[in-house]
N, C-alpha and C positions, 0 to 999 in steps of 0.2 A: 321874021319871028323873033321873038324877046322871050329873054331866060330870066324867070323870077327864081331866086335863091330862098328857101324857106330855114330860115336860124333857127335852133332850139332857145325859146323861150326864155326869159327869168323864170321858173316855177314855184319861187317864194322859199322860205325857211332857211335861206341859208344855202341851197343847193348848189353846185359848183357843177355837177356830172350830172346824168341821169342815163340808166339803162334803158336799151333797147328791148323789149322784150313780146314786143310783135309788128310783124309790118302786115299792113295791109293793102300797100299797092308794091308794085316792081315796074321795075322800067321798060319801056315802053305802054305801063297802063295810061288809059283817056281817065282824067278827075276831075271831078264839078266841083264847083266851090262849096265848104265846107263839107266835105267828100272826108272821110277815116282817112289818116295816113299812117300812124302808128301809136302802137303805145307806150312810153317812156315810165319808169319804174324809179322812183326816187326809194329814201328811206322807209318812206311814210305807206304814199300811197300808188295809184297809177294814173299819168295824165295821159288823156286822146289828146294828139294832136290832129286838127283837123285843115284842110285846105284850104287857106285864102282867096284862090285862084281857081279857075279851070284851063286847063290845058293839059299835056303829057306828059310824063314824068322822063326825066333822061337821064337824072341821077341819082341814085341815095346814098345815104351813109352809114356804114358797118353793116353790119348783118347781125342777127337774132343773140343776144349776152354782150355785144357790145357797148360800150360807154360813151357818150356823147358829151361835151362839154357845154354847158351853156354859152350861147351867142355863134357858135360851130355849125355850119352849114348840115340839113339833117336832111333836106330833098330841093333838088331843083327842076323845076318842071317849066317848058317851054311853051308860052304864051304867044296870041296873037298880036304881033305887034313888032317894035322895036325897041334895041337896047338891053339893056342889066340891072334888074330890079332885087335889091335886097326886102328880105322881109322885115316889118320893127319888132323889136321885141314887145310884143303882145303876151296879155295874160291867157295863158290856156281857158277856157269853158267849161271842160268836162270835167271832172274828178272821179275818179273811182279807187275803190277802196283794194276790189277783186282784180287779181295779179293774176296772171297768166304763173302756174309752177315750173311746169319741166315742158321744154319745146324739143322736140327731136332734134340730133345732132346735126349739121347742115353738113352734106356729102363732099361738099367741094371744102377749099381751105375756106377759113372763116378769116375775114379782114379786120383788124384791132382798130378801133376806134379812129387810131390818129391816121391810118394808111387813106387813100385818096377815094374820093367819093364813087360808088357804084363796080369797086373792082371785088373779085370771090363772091359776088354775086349772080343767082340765075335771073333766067327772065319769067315772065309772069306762068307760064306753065303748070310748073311746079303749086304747090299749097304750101301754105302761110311756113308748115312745119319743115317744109325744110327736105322733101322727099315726095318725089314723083308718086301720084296716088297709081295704084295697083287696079287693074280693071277688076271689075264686080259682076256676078249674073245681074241681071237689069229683073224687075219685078214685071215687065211684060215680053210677053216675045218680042223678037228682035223687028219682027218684020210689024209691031203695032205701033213701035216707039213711035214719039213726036221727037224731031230733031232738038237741040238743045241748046240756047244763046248760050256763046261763051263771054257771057259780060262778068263783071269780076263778082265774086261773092261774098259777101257781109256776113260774117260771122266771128264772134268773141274767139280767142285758142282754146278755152274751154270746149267749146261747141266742136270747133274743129281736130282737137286732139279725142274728146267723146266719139264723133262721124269716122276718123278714123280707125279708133278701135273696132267700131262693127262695120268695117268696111263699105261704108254707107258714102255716096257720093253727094256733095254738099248741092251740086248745081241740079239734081234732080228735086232737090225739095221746094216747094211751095212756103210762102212765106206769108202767115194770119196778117198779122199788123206791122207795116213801116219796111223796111228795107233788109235788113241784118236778121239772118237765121238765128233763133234761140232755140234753148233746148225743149221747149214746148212742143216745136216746128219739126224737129227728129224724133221726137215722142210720138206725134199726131204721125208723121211717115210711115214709121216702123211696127203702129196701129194698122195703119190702110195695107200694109206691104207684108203683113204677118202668113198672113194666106196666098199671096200671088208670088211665089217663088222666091221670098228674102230668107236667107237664113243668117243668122251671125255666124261669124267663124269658130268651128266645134273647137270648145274645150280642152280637150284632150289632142288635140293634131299638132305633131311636132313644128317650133316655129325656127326661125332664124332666131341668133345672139342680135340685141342691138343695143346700141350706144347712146344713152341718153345723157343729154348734158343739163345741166344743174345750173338754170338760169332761174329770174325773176323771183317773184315769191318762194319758190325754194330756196334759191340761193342765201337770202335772205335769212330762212329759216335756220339754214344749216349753219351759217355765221352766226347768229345771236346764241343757237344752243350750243356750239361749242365753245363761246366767247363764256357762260354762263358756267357751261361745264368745268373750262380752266380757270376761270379766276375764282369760282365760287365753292367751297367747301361746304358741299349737300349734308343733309342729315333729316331722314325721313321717319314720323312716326306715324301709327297708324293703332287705330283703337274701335272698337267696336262699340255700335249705337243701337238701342232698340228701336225703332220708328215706328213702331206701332198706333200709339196716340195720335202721333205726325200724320201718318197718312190716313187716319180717320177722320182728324179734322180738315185733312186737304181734300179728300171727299164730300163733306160736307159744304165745303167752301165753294168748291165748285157743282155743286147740285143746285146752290143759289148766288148763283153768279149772275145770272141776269145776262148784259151787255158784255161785262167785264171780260177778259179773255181768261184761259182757260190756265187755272195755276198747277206749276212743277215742282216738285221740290228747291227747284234753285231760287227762287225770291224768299220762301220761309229760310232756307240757309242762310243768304243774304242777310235780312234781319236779325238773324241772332249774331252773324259775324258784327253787325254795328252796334249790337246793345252788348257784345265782350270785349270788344276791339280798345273803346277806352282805357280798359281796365290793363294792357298788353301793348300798349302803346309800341314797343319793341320791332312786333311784327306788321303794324300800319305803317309802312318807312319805307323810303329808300336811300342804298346806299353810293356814296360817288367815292368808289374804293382809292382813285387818283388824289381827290383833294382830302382823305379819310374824315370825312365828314359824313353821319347819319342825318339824315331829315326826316324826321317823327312827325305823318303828317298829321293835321287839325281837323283834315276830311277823309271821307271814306271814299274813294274812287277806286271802285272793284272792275279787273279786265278780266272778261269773260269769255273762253276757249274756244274758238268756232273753227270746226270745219268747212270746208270751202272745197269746190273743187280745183282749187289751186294750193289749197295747203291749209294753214293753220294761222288763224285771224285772230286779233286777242282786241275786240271794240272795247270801249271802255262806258259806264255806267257811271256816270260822275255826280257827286254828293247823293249817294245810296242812302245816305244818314237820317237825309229827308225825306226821303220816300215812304209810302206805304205799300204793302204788302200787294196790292194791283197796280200801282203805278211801277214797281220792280219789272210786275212780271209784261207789263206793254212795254217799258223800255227794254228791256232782252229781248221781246219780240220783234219790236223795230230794229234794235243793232244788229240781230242774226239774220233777218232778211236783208238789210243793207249790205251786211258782210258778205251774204251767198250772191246778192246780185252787182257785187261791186261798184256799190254806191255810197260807202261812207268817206268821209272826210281827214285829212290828217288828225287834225285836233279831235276825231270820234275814235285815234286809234291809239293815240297816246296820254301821258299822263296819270296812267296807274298808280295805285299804291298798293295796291293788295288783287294775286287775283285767283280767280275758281276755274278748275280744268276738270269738266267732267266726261265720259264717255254713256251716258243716260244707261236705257237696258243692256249696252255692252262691258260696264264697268267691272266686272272681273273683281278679283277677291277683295285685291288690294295694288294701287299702285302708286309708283315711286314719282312721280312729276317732275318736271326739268322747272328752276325757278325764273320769272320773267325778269332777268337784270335790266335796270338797276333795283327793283325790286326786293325783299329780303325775306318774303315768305308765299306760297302757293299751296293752297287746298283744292281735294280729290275727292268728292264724296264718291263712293263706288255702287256697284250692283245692289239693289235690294233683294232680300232674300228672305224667304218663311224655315224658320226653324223650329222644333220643338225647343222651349225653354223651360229651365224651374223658376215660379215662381211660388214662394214656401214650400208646402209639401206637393204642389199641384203642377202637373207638366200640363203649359200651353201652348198653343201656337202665336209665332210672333215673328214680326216683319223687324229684320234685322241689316244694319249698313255699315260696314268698314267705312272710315272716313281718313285720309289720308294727310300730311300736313309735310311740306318738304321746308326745309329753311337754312339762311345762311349760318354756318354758326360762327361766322366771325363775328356775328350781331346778336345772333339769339340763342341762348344757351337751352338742352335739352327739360332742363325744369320747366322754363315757361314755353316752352312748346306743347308740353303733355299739361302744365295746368290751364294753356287756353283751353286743350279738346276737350277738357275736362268742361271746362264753364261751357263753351259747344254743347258737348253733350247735356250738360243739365237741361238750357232751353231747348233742344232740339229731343226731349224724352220728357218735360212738360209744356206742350206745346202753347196752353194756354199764356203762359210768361210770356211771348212773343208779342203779344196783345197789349199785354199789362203797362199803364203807365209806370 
């Protein structure tokens, strides 16, 4: 038998490390060539590494927030054959954007990166998370089951930390298209299984304390906003906007839309951020506080808020300046699907210069936004709401929006913050200007 050694990658940009932030085989698994073996977490984005080889795995390295070093042995798995085969450094295939956030804490010691390949590790047993899954009532009687392949199971940690929550066993599900459970696939289960005995775990039932650890795209997240928080001296205004106009003519707009997709408030925002931006140059910037230099950019590259079920995605929308009001709203469409199904690209996730974080119908009165450094300004438009208003002697009804603006003020002082929302609000309370050459 022959031991093939599999490297971690060059994975391009600069990388030196890359986190560990899912495995998907354990030692002793059987892998076919180009078989899931984990997925590694750089700055940017998340690559699959996938298996060269077929044969058994005998060793891996680190476990689940560990660091890997580029060219540092990441799995070695024993082939038919003789001898000691290193892997070459190969460009990874897959890209993805969607990070794995928070993986359950691993019960055993966790082994640091540099410690020796496959030790504080379980065997395949266990799920992906890190903890023996807990038996479940089964949705048939016991005495109807059909026994159950224990071959290994494809699914994203999304999918598998979701199946966990509702106590759902990943190897009883049926899989529509290709190999790997998605959330479709537990969607369509938990449909057929609604009536035959599945409940989710009641709400209100006292549970155990448990210890989650703050890997991957969390990790991430929690670093860049506290990185933003201390270096960055906030100052948050917020002003109120009628939208009335606004969303009568976005009604309109979309009652003849034809083909076109279906527009939101966030591409008419869009647009009027690019026909005032010139004029505020201040707040299209970023700043590199190290070398204290601002860079006022010449384009409009807005990074737009997504949620994920790993966290919080910030794709980017690049020369928004040239776009029109339906090409906005298909590019948002594409980055926030790419972002949900963690498929976009580094260069789709960086390069910002200005960006928008909204929570749609959840948007609350008003809120205060963490800014995206190196970044030096972030807007919030909030909840729309119907209020009575005066308009002269005559009270009407009118669709009304807090719009929120967070900013650094070692760059942008509170004038030009309140006189951009100001120029905001003009186009965004005559909506026709939006149009207007």
């Amino acid at each position: 038998m022959a031991r093939f050694t599999f490297k971690l990658p060059d994975i391009g940009e600069g990388i030196s490390e890359a986190e560990i932030v899912a495995w998907h085989v354990a030692v002793g698994d059987r892998v076919e060539e180009d078989q899931s073996l984990a997925d590694m977490m750089t700055d940017k984005a998340t690559v699959e590494m996938e298996s060269p080889v077929a044969g058994v795995v005998v060793e891996i390295a680190g476990a689940v927030g560990d660091q890997v070093s580029i060219g540092a042995p990441l799995v070695v798995i024993e082939t038919e054959g003789e001898g000691e085969v290193a892997s070459p450094a190969a460009e990874p295939e897959t890209l993805e954007a969607e990070n794995p956030g928070v993986e359950e804490a691993q019960p055993q010691a966790l082994s640091p990166a540099g410690r020796g390949l496959g030790e504080g590790l379980e065997p395949r047993g266990e799920d992906s998370l890190g903890e023996t899954p807990a038996p479940h009532p089964s949705p048939l009687p016991a005495g109807e089951r059909e026994p159950v392949a224990h071959s290994p199971v494809l699914a994203s940690p999304a999918v598998r930390a979701r199946a966990k929550d509702l106590n759902v066993d990943l190897s009883a599900i049926r899989v529509a298209e290709g190999e790997r459970i998605r959330h479709a696939d537990l969607d369509a289960y938990l449909r057929y299984n609604s009536g035959q005995g599945y409940h989710a775990p009641h709400a209100n039932r006292a549970r155990d304390d448990e210890q989650v650890r703050v890997i991957g795209m969390r990790r991430r997240i929690a670093e860049n906003m506290a990185a933003a928080k201390r270096h960055i001296p906030h100052f948050t205004y917020v002003d109120e906007i009628d939208v009335t106009a606004l969303e009568e003519m976005r009604a309109d707009l979309n009652a003849h839309r034809g083909e076109r997709p279906k527009l939101t408030l966030l591409p008419l925002l869009i647009v009027a951020m690019c026909r005032t931006l010139p004029d505020f140059p201040m707040l299209n910037a970023r700043y590199d506080d190290e070398a204290g230099v601002v860079t006022r950019a010449g384009r409009v590259h807005v990074g737009m808020a997504t949620q994920t079920d790993a966290g919080l995605t910030v794709p980017v929308i690049r020369d928004a300046q040239d776009r029109n009001v339906w090409q906005l709203a298909t590019e948002i469409a594409r980055l926030a699907g790419g972002a949900r199904a963690n498929k976009l690209t580094p260069q789709e996730l960086g390069g910002g210069t200005i960006t928008v974080t909204s929570l749609g119908p959840l948007g609350g009165i008003a809120t205060t936004p963490v800014i995206n450094r190196p970044e030096v300004a972030i807007i919030g438009p909030n909840k729309i709401v119907e209020r009575p208003v005066f308009r002269g002697d005559d009270i009407v009804r009118a669709k009304l929006m807090n719009l929120s603006i967070s900013c650094d003020h070692r760059v942008v002082d509170g004038w030009d913050a309140a006189s951009y929302v100001q120029a905001l609000k003009h186009y965004l309370e005559t909506p026709v200007l939006l149009f207007a050459d």
